[in-house]
PyMOL CGO cylinders between C-alpha atoms (Angstrom):
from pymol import cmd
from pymol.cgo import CYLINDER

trace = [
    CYLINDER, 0.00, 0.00, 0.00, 2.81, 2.42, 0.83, 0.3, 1, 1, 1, 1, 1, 1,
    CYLINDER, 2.81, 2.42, 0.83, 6.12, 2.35, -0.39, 0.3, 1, 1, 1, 1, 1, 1,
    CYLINDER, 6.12, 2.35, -0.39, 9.79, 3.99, -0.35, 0.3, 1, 1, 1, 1, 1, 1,
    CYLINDER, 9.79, 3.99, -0.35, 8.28, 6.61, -2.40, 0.3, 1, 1, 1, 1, 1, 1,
    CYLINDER, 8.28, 6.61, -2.40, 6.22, 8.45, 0.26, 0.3, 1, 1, 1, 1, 1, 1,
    CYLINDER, 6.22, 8.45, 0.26, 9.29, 7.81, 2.44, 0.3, 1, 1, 1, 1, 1, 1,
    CYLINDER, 9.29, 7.81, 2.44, 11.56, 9.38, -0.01, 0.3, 1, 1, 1, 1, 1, 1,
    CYLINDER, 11.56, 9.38, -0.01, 8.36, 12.42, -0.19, 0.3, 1, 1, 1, 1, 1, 1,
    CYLINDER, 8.36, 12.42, -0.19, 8.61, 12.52, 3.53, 0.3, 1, 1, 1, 1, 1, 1,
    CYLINDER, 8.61, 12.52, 3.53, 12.53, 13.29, 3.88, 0.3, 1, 1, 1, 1, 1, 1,
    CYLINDER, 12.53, 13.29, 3.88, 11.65, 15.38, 0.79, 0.3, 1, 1, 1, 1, 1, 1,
    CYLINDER, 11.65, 15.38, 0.79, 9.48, 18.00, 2.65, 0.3, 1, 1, 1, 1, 1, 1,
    CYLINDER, 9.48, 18.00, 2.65, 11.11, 17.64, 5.62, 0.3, 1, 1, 1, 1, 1, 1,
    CYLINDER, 11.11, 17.64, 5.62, 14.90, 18.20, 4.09, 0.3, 1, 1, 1, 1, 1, 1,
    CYLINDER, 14.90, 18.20, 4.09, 13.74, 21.64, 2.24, 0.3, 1, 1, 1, 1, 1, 1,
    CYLINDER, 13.74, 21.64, 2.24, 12.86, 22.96, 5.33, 0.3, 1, 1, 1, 1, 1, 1,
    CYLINDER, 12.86, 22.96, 5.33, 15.35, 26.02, 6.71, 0.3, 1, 1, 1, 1, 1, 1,
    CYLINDER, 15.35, 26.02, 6.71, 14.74, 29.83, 6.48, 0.3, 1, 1, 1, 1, 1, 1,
    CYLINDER, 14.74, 29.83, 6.48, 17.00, 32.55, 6.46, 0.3, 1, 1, 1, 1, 1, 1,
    CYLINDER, 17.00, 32.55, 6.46, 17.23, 33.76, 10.17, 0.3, 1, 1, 1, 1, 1, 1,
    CYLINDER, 17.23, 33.76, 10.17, 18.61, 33.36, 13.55, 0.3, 1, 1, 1, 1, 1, 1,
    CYLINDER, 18.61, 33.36, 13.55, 17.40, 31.63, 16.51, 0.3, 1, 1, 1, 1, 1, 1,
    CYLINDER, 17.40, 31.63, 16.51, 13.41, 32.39, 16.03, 0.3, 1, 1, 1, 1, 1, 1,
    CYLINDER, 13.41, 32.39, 16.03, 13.45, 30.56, 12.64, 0.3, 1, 1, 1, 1, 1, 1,
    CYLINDER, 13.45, 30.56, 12.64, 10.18, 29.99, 10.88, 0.3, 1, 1, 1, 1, 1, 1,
    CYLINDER, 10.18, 29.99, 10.88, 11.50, 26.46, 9.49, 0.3, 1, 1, 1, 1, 1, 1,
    CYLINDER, 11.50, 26.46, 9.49, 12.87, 25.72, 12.85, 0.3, 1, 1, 1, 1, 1, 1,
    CYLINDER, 12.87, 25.72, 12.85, 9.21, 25.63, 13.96, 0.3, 1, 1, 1, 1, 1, 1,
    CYLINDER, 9.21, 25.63, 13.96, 7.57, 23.74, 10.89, 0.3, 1, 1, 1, 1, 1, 1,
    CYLINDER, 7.57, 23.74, 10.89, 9.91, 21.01, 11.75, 0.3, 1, 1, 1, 1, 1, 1,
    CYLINDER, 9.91, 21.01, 11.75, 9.23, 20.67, 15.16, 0.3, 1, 1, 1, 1, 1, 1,
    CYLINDER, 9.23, 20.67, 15.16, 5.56, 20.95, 14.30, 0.3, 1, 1, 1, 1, 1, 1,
    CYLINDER, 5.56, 20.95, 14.30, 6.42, 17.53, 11.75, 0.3, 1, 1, 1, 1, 1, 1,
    CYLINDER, 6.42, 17.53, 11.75, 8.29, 16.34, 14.28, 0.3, 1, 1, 1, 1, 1, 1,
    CYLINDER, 8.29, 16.34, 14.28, 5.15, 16.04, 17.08, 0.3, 1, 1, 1, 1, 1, 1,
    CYLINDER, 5.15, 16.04, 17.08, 2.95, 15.63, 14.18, 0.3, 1, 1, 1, 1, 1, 1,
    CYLINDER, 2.95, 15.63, 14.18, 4.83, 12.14, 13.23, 0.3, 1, 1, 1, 1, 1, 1,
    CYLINDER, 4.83, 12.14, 13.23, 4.99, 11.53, 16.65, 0.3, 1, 1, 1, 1, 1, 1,
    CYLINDER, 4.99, 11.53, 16.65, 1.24, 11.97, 17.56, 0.3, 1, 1, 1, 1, 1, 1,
    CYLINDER, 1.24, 11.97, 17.56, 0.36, 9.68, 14.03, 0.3, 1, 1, 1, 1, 1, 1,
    CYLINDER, 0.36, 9.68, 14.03, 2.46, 7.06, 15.58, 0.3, 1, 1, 1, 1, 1, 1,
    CYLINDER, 2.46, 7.06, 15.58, 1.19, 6.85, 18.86, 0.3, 1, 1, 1, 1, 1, 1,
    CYLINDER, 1.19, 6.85, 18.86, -2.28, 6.60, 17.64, 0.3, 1, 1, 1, 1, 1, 1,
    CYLINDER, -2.28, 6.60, 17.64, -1.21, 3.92, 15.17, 0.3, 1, 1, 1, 1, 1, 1,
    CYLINDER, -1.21, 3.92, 15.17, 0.74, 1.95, 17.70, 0.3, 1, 1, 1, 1, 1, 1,
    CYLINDER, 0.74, 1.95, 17.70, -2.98, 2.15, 19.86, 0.3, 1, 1, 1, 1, 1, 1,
    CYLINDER, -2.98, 2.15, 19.86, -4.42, -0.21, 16.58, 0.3, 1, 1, 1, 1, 1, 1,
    CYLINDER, -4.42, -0.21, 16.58, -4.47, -3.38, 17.42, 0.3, 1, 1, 1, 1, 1, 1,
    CYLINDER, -4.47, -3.38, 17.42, -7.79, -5.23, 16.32, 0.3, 1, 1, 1, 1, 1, 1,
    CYLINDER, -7.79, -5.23, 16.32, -10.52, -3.80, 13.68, 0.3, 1, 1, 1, 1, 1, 1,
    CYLINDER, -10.52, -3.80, 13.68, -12.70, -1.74, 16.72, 0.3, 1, 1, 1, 1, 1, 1,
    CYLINDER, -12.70, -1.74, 16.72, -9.39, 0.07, 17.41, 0.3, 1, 1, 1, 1, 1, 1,
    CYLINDER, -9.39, 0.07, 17.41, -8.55, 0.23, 14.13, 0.3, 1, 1, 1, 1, 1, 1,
    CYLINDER, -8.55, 0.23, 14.13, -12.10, 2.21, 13.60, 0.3, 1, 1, 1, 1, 1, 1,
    CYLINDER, -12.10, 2.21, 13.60, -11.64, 3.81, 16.75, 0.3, 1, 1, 1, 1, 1, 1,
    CYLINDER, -11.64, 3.81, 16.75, -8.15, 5.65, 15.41, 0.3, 1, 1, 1, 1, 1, 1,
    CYLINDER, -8.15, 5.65, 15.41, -10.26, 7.48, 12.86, 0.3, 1, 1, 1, 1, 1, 1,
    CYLINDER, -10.26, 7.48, 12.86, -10.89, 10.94, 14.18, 0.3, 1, 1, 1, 1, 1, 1,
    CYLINDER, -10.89, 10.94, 14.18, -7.33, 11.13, 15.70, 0.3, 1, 1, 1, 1, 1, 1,
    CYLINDER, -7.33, 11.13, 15.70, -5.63, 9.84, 12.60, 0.3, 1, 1, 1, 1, 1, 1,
    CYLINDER, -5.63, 9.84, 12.60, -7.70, 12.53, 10.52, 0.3, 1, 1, 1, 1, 1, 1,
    CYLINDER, -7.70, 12.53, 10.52, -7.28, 15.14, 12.80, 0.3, 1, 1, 1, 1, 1, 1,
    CYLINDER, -7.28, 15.14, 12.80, -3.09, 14.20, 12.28, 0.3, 1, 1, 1, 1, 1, 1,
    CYLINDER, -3.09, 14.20, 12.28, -3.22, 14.63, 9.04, 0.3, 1, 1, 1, 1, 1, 1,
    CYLINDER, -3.22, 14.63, 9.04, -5.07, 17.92, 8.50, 0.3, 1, 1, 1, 1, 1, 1,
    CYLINDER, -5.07, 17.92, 8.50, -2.66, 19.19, 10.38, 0.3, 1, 1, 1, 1, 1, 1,
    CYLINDER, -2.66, 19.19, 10.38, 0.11, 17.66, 8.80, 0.3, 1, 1, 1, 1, 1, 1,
    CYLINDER, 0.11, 17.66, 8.80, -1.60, 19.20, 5.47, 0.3, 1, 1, 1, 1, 1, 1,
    CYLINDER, -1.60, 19.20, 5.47, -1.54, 22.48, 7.48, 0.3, 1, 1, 1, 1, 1, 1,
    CYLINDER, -1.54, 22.48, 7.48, 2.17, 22.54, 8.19, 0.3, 1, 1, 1, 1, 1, 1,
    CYLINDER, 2.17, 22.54, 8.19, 3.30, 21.64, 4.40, 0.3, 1, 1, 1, 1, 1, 1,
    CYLINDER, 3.30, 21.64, 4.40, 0.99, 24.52, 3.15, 0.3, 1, 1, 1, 1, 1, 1,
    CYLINDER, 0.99, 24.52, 3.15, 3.07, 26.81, 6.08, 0.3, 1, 1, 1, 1, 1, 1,
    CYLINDER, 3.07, 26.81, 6.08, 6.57, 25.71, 4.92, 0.3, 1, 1, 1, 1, 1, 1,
    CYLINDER, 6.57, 25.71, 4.92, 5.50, 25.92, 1.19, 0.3, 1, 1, 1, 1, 1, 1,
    CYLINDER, 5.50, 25.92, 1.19, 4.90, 29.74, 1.46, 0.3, 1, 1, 1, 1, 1, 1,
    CYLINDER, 4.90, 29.74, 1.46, 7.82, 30.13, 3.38, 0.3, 1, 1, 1, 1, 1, 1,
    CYLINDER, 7.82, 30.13, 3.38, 11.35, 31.38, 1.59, 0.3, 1, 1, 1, 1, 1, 1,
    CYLINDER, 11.35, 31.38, 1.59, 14.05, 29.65, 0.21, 0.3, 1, 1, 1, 1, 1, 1,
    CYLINDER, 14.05, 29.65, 0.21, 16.51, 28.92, 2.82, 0.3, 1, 1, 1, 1, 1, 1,
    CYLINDER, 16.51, 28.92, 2.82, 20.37, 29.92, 2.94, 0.3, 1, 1, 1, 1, 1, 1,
    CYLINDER, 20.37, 29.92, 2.94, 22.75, 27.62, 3.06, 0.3, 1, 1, 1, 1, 1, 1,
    CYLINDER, 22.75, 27.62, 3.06, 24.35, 28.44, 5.71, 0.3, 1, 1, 1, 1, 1, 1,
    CYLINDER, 24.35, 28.44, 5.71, 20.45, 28.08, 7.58, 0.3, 1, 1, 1, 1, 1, 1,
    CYLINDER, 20.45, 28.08, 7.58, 19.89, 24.64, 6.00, 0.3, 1, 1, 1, 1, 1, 1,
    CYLINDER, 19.89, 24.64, 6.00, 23.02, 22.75, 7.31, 0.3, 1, 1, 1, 1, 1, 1,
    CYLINDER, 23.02, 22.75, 7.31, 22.38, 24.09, 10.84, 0.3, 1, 1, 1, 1, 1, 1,
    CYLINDER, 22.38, 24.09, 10.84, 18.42, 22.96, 10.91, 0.3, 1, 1, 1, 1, 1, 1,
    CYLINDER, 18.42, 22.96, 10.91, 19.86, 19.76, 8.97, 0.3, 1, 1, 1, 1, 1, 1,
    CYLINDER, 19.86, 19.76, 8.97, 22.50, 19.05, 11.61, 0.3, 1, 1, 1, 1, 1, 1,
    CYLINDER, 22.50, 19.05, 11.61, 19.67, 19.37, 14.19, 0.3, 1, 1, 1, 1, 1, 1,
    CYLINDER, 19.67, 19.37, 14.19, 17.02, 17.72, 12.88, 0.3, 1, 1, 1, 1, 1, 1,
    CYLINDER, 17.02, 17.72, 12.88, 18.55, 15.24, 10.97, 0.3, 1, 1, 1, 1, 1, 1,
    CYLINDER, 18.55, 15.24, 10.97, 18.67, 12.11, 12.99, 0.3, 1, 1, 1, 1, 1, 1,
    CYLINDER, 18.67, 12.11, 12.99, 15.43, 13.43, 14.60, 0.3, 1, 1, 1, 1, 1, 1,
    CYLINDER, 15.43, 13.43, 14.60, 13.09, 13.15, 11.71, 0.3, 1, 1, 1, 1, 1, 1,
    CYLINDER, 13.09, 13.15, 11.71, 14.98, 10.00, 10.46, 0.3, 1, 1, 1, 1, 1, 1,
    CYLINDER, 14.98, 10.00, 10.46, 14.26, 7.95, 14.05, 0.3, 1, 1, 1, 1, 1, 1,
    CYLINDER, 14.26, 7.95, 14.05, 10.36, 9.69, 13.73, 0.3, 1, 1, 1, 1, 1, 1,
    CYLINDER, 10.36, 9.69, 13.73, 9.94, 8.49, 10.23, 0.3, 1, 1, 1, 1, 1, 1,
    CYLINDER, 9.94, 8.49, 10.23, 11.48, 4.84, 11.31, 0.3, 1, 1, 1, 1, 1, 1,
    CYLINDER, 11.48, 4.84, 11.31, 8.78, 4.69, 14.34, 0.3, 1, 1, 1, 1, 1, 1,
    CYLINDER, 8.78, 4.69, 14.34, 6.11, 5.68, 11.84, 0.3, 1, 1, 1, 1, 1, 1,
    CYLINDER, 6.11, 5.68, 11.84, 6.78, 3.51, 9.15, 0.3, 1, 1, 1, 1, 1, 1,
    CYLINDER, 6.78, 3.51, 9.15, 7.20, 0.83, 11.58, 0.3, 1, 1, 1, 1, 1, 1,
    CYLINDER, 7.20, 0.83, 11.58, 3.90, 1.54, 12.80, 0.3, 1, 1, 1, 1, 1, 1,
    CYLINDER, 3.90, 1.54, 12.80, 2.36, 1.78, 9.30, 0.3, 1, 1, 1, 1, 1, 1,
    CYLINDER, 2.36, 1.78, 9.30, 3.88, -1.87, 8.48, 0.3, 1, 1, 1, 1, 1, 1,
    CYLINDER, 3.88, -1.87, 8.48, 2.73, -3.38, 11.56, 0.3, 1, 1, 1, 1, 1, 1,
    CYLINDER, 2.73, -3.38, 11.56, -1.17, -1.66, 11.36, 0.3, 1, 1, 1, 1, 1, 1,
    CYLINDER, -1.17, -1.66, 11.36, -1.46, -2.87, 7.33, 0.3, 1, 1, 1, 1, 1, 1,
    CYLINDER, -1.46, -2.87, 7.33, -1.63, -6.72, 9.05, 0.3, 1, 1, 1, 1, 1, 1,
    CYLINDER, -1.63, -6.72, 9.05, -4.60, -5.81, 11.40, 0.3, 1, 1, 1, 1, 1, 1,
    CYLINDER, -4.60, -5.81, 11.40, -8.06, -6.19, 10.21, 0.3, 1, 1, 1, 1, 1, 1,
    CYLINDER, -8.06, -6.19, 10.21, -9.33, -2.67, 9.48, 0.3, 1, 1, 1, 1, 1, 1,
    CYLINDER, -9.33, -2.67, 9.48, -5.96, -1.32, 10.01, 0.3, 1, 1, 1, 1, 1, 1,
    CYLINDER, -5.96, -1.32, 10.01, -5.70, -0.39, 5.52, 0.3, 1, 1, 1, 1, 1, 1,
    CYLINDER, -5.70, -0.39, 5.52, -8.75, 1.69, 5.94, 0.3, 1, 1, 1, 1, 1, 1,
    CYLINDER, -8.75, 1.69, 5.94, -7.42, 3.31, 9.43, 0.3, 1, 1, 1, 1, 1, 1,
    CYLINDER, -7.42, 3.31, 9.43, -4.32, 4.43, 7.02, 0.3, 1, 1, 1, 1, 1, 1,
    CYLINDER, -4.32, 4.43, 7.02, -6.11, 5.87, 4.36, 0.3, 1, 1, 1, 1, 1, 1,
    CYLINDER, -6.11, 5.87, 4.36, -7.07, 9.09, 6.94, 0.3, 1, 1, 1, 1, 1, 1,
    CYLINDER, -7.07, 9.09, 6.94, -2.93, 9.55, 6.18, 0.3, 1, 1, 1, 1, 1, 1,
    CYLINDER, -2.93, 9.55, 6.18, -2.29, 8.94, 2.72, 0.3, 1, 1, 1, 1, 1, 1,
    CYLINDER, -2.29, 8.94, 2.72, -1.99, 12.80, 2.38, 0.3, 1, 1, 1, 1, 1, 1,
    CYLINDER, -1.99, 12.80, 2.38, 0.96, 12.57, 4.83, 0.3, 1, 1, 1, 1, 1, 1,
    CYLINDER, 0.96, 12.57, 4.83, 2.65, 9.38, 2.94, 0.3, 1, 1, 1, 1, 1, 1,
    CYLINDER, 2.65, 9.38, 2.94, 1.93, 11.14, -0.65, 0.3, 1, 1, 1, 1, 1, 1,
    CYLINDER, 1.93, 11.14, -0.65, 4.73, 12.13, -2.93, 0.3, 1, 1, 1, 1, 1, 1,
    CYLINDER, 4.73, 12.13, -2.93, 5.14, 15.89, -3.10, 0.3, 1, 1, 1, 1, 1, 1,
    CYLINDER, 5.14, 15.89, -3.10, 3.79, 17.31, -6.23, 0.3, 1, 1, 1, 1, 1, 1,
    CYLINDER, 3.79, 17.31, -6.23, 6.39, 19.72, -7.95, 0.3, 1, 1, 1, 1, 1, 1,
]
cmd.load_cgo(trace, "trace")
């Protein structure tokens, strides 16, 4: 159902992310704000264990991916970043998103096996999608 591609989208959106600035960055915050995001997905996924939770996860899974849809539209409108802004956030964040996106995907393969748990992950395919350019 998913695949390395919405991974690769993932890292995509989240690698972009850096704004000119100093401490108070605007990127600095959209990442944070994937950061919980992925978190709070994951967490409700790792909740699914039989179809009724599976249905139960709905509303919270839905609610996780509006915002997620929220933060891409905030970091699309935002700048290009400098370089110099980029490595820093990179250095940061890096290993960060890469142990979020390894607890959510491990979360995603683990709910696809549970009865119900396919239709639980369609209220995050926008999240998994491949960035349109």
């Amino acid at each position: 159902m998913f695949h390395r591609g919405a991974a690769a989208g993932l890292i995509l959106v989240c690698a972009v992310l850096a704004a000119p600035g100093g401490a108070a960055s605007p990127f600095e915050d959209v990442l944070k704000s994937i950061l919980a995001t992925m978190d709070q997905i994951a967490t409700v996924l790792s909740g699914i264990r039989d179809e009724d939770t599976a249905k139960a996860a709905h509303p919270e899974l839905r609610k996780a991916a509006q915002q997620w849809q929220d933060i891409r539209k905030k970091a699309d409108n935002l700048p290009p970043p400098s370089k110099e802004e980029k490595d820093r956030l990179e250095k940061q964040y890096k290993s960060k998103l890469e142990s979020a996106q390894k607890k959510l995907f491990g979360e995603i393969a683990r709910v696809q096996g549970i009865p119900g748990g396919r239709d639980a992950l369609k209220e995050i395919s926008a999240v998994l999608a491949k960035k349109a350019k």
